[in-house]
GUSE-700332 format. One record per atom (N, C-alpha, C, O): residue number from 1; residue in three letters; x, y, z. Coordinates in Angstrom, 2 decimals, always signed. Layout:
N
{node NUM; 'ALA'; {X; Y; Z}} ...
This chain:
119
{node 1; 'UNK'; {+31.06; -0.82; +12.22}} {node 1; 'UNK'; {+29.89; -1.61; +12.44}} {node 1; 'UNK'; {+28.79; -0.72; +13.04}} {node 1; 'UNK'; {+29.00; +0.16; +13.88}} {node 2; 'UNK'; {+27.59; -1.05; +12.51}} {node 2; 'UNK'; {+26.43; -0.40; +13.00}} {node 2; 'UNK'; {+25.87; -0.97; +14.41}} {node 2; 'UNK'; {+25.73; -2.18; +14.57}} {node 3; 'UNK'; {+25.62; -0.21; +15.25}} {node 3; 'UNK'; {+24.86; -1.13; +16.85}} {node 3; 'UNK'; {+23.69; -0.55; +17.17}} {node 3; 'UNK'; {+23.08; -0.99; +18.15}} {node 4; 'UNK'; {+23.14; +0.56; +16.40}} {node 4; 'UNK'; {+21.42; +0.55; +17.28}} {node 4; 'UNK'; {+22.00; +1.82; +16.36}} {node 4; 'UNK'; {+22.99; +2.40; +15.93}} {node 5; 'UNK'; {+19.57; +1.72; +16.42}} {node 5; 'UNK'; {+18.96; +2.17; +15.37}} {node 5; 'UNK'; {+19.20; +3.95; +14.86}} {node 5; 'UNK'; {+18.78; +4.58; +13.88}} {node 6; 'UNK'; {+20.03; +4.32; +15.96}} {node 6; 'UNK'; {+20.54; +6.30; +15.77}} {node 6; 'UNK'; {+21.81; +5.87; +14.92}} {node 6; 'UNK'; {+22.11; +6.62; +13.99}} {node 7; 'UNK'; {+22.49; +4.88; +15.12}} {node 7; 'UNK'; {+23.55; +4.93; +13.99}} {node 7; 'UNK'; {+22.88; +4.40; +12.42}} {node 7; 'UNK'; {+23.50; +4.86; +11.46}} {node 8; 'UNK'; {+22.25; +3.91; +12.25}} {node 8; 'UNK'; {+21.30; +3.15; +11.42}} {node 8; 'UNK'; {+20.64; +4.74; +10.03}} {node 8; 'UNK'; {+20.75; +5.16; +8.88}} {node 9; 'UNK'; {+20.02; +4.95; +11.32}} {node 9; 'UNK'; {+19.46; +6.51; +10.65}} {node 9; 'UNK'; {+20.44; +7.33; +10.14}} {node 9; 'UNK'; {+20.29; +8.04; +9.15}} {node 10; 'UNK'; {+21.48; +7.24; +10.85}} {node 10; 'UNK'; {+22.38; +8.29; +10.52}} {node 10; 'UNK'; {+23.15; +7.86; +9.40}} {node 10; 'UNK'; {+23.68; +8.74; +8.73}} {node 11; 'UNK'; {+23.29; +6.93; +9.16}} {node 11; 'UNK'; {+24.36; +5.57; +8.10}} {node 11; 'UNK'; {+23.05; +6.07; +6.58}} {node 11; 'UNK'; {+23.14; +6.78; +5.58}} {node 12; 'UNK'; {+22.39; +5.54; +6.97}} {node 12; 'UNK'; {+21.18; +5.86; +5.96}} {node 12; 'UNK'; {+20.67; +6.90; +5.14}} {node 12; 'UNK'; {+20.10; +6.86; +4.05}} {node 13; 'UNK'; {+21.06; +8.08; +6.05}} {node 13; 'UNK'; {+20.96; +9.47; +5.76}} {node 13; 'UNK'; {+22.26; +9.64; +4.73}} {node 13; 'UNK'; {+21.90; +9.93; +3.59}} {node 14; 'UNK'; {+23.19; +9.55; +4.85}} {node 14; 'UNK'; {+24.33; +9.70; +4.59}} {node 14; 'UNK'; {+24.74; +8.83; +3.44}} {node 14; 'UNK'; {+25.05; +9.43; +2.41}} {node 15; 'UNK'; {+24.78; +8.03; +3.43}} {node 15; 'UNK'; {+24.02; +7.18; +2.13}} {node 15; 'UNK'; {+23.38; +7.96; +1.08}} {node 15; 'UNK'; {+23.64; +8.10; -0.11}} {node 16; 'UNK'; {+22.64; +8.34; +1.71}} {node 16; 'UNK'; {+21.63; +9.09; +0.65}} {node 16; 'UNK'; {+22.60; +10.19; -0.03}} {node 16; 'UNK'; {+23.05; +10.07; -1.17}} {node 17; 'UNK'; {+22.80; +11.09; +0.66}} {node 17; 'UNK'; {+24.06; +12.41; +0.51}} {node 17; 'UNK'; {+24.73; +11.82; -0.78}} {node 17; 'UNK'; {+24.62; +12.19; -1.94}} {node 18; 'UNK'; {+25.55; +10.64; -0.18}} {node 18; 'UNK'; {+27.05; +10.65; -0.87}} {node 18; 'UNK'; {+26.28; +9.84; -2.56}} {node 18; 'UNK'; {+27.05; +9.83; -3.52}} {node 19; 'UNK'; {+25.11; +9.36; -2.73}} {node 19; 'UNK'; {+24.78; +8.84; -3.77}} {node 19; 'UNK'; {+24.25; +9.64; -4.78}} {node 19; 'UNK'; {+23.90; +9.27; -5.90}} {node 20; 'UNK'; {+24.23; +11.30; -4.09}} {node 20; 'UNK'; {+23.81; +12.47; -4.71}} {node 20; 'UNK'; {+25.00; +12.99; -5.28}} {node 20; 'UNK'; {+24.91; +13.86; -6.15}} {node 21; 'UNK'; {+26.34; +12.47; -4.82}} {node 21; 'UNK'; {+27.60; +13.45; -5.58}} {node 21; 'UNK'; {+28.37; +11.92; -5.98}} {node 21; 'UNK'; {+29.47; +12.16; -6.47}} {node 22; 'UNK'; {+28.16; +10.89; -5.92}} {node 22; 'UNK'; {+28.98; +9.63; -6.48}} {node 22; 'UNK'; {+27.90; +9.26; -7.63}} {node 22; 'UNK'; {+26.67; +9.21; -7.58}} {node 23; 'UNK'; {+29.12; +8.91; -9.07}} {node 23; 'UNK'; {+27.94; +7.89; -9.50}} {node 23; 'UNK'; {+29.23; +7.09; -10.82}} {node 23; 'UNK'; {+30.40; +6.96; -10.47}} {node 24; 'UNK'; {+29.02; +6.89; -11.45}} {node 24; 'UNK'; {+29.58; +5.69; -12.23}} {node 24; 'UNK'; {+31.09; +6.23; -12.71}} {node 24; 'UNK'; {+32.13; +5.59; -12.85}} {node 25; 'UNK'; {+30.89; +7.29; -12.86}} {node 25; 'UNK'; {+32.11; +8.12; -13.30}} {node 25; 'UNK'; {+33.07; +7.95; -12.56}} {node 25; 'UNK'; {+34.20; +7.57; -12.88}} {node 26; 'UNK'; {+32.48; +8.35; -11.06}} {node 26; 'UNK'; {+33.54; +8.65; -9.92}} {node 26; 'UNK'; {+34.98; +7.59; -10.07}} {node 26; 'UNK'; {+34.94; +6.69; -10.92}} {node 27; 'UNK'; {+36.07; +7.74; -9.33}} {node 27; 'UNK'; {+37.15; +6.81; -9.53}} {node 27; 'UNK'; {+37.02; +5.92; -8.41}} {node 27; 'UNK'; {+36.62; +6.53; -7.42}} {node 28; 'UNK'; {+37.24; +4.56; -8.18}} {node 28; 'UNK'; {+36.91; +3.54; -7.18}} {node 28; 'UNK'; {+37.74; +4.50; -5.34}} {node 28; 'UNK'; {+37.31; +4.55; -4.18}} {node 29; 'UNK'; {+39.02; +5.07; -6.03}} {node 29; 'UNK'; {+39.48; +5.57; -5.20}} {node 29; 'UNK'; {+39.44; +7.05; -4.20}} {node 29; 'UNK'; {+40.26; +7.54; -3.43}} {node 30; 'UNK'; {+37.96; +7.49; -4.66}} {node 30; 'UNK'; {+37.44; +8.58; -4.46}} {node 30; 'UNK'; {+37.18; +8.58; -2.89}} {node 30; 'UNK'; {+36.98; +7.45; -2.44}} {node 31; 'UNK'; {+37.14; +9.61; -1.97}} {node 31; 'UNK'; {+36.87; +9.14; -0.38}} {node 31; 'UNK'; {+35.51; +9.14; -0.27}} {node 31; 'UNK'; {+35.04; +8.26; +0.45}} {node 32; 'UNK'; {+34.52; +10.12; -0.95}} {node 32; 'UNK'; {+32.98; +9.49; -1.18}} {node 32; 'UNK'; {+32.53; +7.81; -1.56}} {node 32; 'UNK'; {+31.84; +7.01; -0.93}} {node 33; 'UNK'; {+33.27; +7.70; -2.95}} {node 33; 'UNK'; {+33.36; +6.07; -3.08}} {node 33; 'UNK'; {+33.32; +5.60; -2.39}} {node 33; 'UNK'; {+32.30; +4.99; -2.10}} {node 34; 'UNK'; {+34.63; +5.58; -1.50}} {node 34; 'UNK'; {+35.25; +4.74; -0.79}} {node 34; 'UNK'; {+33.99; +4.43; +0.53}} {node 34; 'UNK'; {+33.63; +3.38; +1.07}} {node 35; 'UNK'; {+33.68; +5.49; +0.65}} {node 35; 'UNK'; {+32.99; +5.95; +2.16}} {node 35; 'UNK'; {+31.34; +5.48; +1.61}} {node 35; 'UNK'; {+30.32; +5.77; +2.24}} {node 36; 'UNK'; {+31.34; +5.23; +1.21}} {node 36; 'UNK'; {+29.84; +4.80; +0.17}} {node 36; 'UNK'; {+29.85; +3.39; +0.28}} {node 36; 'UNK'; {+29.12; +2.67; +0.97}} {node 37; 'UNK'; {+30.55; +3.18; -0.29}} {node 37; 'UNK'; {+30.96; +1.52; -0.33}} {node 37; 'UNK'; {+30.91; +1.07; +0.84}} {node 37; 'UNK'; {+30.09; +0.16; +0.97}} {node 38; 'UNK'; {+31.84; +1.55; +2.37}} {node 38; 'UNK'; {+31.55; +1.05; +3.58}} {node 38; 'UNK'; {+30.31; +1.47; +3.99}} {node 38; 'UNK'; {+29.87; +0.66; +4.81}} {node 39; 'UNK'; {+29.69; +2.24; +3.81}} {node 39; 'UNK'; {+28.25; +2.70; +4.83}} {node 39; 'UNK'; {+27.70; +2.08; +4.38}} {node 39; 'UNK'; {+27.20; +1.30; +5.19}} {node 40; 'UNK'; {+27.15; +1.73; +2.52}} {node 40; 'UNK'; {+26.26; +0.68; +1.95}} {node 40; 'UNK'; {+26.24; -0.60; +2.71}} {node 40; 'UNK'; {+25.27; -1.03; +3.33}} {node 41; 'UNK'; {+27.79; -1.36; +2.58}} {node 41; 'UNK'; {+27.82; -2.39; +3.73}} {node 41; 'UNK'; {+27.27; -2.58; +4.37}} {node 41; 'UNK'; {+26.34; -3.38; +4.22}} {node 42; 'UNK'; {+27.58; -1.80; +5.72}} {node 42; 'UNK'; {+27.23; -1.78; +7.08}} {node 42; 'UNK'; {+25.82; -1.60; +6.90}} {node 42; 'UNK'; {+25.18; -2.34; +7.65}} {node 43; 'UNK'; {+25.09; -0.87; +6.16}} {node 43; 'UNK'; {+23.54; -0.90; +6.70}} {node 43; 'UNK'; {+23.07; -1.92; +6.36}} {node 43; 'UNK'; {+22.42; -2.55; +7.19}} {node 44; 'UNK'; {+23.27; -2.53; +4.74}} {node 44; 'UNK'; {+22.91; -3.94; +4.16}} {node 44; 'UNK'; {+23.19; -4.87; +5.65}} {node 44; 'UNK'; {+22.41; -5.76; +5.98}} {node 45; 'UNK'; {+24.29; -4.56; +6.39}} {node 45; 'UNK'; {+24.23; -6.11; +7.30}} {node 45; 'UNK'; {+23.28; -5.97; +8.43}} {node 45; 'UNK'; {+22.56; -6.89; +8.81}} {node 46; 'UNK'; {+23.32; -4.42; +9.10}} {node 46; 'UNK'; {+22.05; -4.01; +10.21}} {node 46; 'UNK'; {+21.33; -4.50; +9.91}} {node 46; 'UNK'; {+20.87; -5.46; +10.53}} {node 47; 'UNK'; {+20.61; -3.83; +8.21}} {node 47; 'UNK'; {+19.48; -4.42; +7.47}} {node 47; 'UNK'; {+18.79; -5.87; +8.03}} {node 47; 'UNK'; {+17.81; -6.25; +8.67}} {node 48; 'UNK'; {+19.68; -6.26; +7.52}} {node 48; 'UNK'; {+19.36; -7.87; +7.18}} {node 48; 'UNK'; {+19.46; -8.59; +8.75}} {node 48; 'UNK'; {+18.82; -9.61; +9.01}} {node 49; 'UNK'; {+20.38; -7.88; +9.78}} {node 49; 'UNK'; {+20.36; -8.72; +10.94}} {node 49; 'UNK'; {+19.12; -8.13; +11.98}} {node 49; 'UNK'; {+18.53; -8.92; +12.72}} {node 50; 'UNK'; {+18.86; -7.04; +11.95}} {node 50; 'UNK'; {+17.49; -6.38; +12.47}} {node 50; 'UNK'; {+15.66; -6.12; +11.90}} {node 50; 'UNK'; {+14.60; -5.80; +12.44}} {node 51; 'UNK'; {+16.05; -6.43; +10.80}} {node 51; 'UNK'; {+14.61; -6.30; +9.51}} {node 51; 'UNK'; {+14.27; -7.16; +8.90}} {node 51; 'UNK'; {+13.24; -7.35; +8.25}} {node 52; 'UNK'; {+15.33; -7.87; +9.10}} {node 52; 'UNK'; {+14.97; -9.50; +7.73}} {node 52; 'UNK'; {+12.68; -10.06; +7.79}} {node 52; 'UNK'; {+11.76; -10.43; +8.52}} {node 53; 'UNK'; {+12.95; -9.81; +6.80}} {node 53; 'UNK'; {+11.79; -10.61; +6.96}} {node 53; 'UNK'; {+10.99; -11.97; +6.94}} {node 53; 'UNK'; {+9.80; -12.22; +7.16}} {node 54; 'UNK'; {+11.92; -12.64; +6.65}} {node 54; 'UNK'; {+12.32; -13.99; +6.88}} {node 54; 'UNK'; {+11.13; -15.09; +5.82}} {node 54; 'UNK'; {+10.40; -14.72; +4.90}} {node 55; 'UNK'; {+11.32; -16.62; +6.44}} {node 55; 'UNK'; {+11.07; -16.68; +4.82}} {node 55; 'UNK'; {+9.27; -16.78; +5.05}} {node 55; 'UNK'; {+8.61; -16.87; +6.09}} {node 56; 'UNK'; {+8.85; -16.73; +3.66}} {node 56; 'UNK'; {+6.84; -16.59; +3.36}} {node 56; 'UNK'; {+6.27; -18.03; +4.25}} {node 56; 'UNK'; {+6.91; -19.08; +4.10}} {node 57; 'UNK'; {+5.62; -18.01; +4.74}} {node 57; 'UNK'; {+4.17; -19.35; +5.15}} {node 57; 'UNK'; {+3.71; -19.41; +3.83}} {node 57; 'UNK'; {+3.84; -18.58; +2.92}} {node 58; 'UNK'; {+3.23; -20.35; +3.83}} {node 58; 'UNK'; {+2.38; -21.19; +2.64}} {node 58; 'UNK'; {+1.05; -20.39; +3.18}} {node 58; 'UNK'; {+0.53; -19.60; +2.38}} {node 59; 'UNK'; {+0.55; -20.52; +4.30}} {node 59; 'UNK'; {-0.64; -19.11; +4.33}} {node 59; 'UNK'; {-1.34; -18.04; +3.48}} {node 59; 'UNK'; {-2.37; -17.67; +2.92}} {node 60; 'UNK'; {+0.74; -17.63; +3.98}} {node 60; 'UNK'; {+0.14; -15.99; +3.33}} {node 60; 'UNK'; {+0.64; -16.55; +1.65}} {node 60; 'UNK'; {-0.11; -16.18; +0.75}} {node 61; 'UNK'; {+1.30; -17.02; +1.43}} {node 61; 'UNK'; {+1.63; -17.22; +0.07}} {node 61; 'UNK'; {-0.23; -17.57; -0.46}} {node 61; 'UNK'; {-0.86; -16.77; -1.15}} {node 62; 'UNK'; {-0.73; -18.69; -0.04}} {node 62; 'UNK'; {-1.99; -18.76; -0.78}} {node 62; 'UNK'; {-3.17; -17.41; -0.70}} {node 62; 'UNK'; {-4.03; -17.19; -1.55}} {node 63; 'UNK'; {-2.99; -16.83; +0.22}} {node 63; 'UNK'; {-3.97; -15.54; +0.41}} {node 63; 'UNK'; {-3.43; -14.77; -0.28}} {node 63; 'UNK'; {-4.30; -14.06; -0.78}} {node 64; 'UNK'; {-2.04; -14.36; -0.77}} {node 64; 'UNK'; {-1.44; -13.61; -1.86}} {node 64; 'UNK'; {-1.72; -14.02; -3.11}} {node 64; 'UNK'; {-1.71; -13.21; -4.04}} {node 65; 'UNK'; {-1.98; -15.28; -3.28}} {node 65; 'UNK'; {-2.39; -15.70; -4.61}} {node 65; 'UNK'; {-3.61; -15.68; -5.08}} {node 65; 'UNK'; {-3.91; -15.67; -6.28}} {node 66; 'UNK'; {-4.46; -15.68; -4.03}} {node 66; 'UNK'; {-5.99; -15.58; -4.30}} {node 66; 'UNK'; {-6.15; -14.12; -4.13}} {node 66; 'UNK'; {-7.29; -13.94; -4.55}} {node 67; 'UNK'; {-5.54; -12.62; -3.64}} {node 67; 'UNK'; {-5.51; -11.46; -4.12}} {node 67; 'UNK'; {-4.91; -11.43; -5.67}} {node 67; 'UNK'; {-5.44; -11.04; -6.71}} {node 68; 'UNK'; {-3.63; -11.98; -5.43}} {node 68; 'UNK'; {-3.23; -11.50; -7.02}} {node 68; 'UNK'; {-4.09; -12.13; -8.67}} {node 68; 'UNK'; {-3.86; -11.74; -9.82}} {node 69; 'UNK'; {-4.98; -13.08; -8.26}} {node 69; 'UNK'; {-5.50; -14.09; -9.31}} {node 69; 'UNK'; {-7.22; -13.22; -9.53}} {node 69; 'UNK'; {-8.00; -13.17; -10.48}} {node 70; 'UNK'; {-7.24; -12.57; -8.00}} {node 70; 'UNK'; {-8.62; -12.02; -7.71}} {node 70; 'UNK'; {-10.12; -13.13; -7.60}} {node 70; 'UNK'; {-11.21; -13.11; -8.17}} {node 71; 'UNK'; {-9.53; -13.97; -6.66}} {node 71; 'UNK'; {-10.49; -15.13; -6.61}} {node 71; 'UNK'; {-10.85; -15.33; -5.23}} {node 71; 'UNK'; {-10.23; -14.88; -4.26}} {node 72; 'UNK'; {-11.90; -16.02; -5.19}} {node 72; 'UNK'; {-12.34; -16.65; -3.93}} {node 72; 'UNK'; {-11.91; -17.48; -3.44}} {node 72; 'UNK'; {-11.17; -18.10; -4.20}} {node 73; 'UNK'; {-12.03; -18.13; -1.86}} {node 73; 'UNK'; {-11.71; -19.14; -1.32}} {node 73; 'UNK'; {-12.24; -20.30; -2.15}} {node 73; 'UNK'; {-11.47; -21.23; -2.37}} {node 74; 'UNK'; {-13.49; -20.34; -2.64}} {node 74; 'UNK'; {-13.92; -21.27; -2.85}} {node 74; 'UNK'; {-13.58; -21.66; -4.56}} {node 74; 'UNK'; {-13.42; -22.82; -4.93}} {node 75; 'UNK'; {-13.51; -20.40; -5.54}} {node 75; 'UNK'; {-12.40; -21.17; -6.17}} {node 75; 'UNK'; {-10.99; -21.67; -6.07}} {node 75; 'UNK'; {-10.67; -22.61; -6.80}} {node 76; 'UNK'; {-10.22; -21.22; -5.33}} {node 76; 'UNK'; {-9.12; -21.57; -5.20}} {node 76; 'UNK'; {-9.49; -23.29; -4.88}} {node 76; 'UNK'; {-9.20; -24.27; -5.57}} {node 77; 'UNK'; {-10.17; -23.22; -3.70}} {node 77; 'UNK'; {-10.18; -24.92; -3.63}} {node 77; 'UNK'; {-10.60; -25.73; -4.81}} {node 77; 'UNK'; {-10.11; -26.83; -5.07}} {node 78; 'UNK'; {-11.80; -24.95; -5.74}} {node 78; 'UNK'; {-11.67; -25.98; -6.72}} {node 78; 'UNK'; {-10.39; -26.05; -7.69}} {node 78; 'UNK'; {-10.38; -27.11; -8.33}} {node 79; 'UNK'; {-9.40; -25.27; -7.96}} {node 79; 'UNK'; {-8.61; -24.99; -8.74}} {node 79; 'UNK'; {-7.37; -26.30; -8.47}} {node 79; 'UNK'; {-6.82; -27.11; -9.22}} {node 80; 'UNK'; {-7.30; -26.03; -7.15}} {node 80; 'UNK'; {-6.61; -27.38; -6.26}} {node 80; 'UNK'; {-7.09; -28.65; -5.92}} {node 80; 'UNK'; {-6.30; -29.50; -5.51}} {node 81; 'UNK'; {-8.07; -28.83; -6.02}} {node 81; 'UNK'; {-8.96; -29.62; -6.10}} {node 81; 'UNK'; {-9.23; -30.48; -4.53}} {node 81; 'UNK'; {-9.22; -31.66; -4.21}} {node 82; 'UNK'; {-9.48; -29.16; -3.77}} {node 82; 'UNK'; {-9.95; -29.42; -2.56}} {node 82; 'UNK'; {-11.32; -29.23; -1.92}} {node 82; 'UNK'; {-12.08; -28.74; -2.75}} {node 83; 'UNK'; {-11.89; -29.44; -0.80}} {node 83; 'UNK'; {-12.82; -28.88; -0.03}} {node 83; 'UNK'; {-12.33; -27.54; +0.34}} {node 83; 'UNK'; {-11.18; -27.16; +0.55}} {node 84; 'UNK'; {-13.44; -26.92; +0.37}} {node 84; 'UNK'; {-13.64; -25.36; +1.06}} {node 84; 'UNK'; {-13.15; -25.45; +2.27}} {node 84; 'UNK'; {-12.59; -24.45; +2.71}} {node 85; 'UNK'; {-13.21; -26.43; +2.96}} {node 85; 'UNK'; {-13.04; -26.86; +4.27}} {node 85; 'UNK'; {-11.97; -27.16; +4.51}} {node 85; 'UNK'; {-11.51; -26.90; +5.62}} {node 86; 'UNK'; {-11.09; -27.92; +3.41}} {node 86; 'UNK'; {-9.87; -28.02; +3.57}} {node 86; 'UNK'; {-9.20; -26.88; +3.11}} {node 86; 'UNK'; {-8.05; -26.69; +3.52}} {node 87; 'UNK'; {-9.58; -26.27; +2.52}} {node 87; 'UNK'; {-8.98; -25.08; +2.35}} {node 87; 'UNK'; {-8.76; -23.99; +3.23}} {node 87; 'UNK'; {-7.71; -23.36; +3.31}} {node 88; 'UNK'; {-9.66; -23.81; +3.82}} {node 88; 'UNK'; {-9.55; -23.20; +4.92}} {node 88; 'UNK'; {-8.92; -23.39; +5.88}} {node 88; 'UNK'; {-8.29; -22.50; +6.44}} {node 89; 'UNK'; {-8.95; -24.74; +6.34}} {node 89; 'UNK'; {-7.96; -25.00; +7.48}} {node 89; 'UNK'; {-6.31; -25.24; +6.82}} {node 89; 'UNK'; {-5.39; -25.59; +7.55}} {node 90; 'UNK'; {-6.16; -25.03; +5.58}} {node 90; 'UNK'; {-4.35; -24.47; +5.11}} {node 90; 'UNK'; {-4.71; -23.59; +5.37}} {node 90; 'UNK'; {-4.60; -23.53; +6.60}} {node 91; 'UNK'; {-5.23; -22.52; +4.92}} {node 91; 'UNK'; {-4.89; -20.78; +5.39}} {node 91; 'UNK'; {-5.10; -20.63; +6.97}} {node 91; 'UNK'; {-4.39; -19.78; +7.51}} {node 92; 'UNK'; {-5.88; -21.26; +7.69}} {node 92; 'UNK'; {-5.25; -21.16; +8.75}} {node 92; 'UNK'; {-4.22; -22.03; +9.53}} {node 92; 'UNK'; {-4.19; -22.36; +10.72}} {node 93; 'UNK'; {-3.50; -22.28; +8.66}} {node 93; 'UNK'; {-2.59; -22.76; +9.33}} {node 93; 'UNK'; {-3.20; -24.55; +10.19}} {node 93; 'UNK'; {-2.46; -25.11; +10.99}} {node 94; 'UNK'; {-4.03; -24.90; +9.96}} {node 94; 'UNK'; {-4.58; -26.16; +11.44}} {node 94; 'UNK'; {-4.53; -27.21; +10.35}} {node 94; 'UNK'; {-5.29; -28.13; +10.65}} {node 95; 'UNK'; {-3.83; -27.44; +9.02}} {node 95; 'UNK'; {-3.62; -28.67; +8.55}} {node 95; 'UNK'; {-2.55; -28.30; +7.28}} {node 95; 'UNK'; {-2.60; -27.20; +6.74}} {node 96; 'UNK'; {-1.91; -29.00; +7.01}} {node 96; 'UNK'; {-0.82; -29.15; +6.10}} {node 96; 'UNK'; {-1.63; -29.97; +4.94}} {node 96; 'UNK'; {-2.57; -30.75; +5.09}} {node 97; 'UNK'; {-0.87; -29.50; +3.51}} {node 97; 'UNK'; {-1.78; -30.08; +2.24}} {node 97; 'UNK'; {-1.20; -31.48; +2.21}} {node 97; 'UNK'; {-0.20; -31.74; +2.88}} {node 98; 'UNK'; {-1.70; -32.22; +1.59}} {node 98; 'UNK'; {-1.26; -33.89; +1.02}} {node 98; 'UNK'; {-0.46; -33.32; +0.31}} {node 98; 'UNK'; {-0.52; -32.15; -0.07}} {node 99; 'UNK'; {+0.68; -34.45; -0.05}} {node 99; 'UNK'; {+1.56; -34.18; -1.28}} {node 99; 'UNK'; {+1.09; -33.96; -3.12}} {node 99; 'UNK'; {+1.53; -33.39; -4.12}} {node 100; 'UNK'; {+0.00; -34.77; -2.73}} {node 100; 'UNK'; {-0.84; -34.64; -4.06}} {node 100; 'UNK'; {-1.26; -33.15; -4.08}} {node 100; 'UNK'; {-1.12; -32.43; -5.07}} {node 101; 'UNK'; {-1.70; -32.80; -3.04}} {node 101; 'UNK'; {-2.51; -31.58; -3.40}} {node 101; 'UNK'; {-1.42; -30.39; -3.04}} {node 101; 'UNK'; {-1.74; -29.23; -3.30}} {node 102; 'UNK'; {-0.20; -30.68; -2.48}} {node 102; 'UNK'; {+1.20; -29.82; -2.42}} {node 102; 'UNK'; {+1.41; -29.77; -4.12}} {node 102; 'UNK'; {+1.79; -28.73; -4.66}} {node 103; 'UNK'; {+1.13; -31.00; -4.89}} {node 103; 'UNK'; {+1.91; -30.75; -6.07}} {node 103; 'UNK'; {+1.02; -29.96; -6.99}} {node 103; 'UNK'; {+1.42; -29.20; -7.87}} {node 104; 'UNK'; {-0.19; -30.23; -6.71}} {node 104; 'UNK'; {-1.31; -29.15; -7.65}} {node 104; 'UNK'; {-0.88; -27.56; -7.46}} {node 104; 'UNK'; {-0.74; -26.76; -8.39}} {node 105; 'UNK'; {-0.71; -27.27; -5.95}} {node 105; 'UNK'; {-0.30; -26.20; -5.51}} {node 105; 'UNK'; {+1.18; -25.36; -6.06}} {node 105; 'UNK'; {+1.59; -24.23; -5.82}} {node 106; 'UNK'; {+1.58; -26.19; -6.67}} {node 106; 'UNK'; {+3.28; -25.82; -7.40}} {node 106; 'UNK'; {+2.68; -25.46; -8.55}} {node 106; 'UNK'; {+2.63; -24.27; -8.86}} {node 107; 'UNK'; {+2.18; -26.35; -9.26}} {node 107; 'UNK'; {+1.66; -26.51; -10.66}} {node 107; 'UNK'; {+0.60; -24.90; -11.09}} {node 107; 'UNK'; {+0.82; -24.01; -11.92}} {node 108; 'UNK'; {-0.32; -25.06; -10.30}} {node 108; 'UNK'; {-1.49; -24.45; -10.83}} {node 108; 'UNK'; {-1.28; -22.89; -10.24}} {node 108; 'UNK'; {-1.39; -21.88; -10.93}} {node 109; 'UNK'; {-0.94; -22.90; -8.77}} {node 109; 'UNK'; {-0.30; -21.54; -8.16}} {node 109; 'UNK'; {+1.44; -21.07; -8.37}} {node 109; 'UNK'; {+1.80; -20.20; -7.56}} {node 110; 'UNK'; {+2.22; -21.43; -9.09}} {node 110; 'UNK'; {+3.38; -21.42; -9.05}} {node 110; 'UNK'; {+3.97; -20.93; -8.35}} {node 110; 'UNK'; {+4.71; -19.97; -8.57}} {node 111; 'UNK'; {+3.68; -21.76; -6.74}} {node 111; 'UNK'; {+4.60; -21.45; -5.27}} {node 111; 'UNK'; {+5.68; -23.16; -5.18}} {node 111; 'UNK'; {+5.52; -24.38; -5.24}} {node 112; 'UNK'; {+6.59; -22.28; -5.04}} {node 112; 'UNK'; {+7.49; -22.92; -4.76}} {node 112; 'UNK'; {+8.10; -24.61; -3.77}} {node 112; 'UNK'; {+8.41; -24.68; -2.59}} {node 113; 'UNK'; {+8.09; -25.11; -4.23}} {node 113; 'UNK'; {+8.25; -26.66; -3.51}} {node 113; 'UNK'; {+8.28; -26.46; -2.24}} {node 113; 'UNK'; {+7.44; -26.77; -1.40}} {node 114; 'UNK'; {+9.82; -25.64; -2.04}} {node 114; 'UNK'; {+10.09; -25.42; -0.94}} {node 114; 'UNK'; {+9.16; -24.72; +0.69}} {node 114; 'UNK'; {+9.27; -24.97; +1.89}} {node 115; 'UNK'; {+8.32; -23.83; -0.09}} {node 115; 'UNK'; {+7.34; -23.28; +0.54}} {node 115; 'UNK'; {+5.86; -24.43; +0.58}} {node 115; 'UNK'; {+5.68; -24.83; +1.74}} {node 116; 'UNK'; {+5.37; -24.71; +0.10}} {node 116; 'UNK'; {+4.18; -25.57; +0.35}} {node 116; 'UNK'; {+4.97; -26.98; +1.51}} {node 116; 'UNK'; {+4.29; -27.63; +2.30}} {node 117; 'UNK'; {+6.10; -27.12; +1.38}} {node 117; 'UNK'; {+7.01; -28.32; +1.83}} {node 117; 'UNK'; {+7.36; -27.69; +3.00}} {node 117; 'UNK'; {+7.44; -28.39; +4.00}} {node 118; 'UNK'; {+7.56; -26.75; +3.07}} {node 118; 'UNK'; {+8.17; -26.07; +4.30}} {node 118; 'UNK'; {+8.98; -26.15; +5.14}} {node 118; 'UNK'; {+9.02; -26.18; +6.37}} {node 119; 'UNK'; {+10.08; -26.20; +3.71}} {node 119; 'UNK'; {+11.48; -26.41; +4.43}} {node 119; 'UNK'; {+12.11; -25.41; +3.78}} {node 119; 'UNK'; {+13.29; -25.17; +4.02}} 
């Protein structure tokens, strides 16, 4: 098991090494394999119990969508068929959408139920 971030580095490093002399060929029973297989583990779980990034805001999900679409605030609201005003106060966070306008938001931005719902 990994416990702080010098074993982490070092798990990581090493990783790297053994993925330079292992590869599909190798036999499952190889001590690189073998030793590959546990270090991959162990950092995947550090990973995930120290770095996770846990799950998106409807926020940043809509400010990601209005970079990736390359649009304005103020189209986006018409696209959803909101006020500028209401729009704004979802990206900041100081009001939650109607369900009506949660479902435009699935539809027209293809974000996820779960995320506009925020559960």
């Amino acid at each position: 098991m990994i416990e702080n971030k010098a074993q982490y580095d070092w798990a990581v490093k090493r990783v790297d090494e053994l993925l330079k002399i292992v590869n599909d060929e190798t036999p499952q029973t190889d001590p690189n394999m073998i030793e590959l297989k546990l270090l991959s583990d162990m950092v995947a779980d550090y990973s995930e119990a120290n770095f996770a990034i846990g799950e998106p805001k409807l926020t940043d999900i809509l400010k990601l969508r209005m970079f990736e679409m390359g649009i304005t605030q103020s189209k986006l609201a018409s696209i959803i068929g909101v006020s500028q005003s209401r729009l704004s106060e979802y990206l900041t966070g100081k009001s939650e959408p109607t369900l009506k306008v949660g479902r435009e938001m699935c539809r027209k931005l293809e974000i996820p139920a779960e995320i506009v719902l925020g559960v």
